[in-house]
N, C-alpha and C positions, 0 to 999 in steps of 0.2 A: 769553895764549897765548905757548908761546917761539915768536922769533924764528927762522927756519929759512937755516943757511947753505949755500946750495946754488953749486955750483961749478963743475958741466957736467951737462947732461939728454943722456944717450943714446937715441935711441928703440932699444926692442927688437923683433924681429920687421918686422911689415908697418907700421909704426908711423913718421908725421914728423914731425918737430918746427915750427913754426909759427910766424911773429912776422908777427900781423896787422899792416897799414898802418894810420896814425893819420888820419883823416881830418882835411881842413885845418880849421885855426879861422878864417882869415881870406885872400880872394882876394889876388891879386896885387897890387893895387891898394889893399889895406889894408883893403878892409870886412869886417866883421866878420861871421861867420857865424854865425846861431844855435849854438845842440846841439843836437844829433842824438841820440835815443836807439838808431837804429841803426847796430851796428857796421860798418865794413868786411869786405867779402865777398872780399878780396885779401890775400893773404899771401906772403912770403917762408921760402922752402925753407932752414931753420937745420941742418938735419941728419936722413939719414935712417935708417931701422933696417938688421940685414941681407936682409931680402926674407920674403916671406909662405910658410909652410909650407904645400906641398899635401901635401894625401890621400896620395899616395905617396911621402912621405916629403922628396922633392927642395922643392928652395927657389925659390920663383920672384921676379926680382929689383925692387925697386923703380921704374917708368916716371917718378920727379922726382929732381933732382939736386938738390946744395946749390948755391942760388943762384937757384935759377928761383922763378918769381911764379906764384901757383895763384890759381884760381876754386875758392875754399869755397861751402860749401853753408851757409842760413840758420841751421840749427843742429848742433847736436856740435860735438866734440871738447871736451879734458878741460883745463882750466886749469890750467897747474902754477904753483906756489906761487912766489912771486919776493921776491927780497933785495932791500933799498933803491932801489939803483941799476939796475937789471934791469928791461927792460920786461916788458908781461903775452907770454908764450908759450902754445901749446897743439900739444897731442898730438891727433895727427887719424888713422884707419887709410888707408893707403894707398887704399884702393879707396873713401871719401867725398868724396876730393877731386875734384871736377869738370873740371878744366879747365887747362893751362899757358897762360897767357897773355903776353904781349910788349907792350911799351909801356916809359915814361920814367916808373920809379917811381924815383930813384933818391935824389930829394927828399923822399919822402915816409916811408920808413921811418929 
């Protein structure tokens, strides 16, 4: 399969872009944590579309900003394809994401 060079992901419409947290491999203390084979449910807001079209035509605007931390839901959203050095991202619709949340992620992504 070729190689895909991708260079900025805009989301379109009601549409965010996503770069889930990595959950730790090892405490602060150095122990070593298993794997997990579940993901993190916490993600960072990379960019969002321009707002969801209603029924009548007007645009309604997106309620996450670039920068805020969400509560995703256990499954969706769509994996887009990443270059070498790129972490994994994902496109979620606006209205799947559950939750803005606050805390010291600043470590983690």
């Amino acid at each position: 399969m070729q190689q895909q060079n991708l260079k900025k992901v805009q989301p379109l419409l009601g549409r965010v872009l996503i770069q889930k947290l990595v959950p730790p491999k090892k405490t602060g203390t150095g122990i070593l944590l298993p794997d997990s084979k579940v993901s993190s449910n916490i993600g960072k807001v990379l960019s969002v579309g321009s707002g969801k079209v209603l029924d009548n035509g007007s645009v309604a605007p997106i309620s996450v900003k670039l920068g805020d931390y969400v509560l995703l839901p256990d499954y969706g959203g769509v994996k887009v394809p990443k270059t070498n050095d790129q972490e994994e991202l994902y496109l979620y619709h606006a209205d799947d994401l559950l939750a803005v949340i606050e805390g010291d992620f600043n470590n983690k992504v």
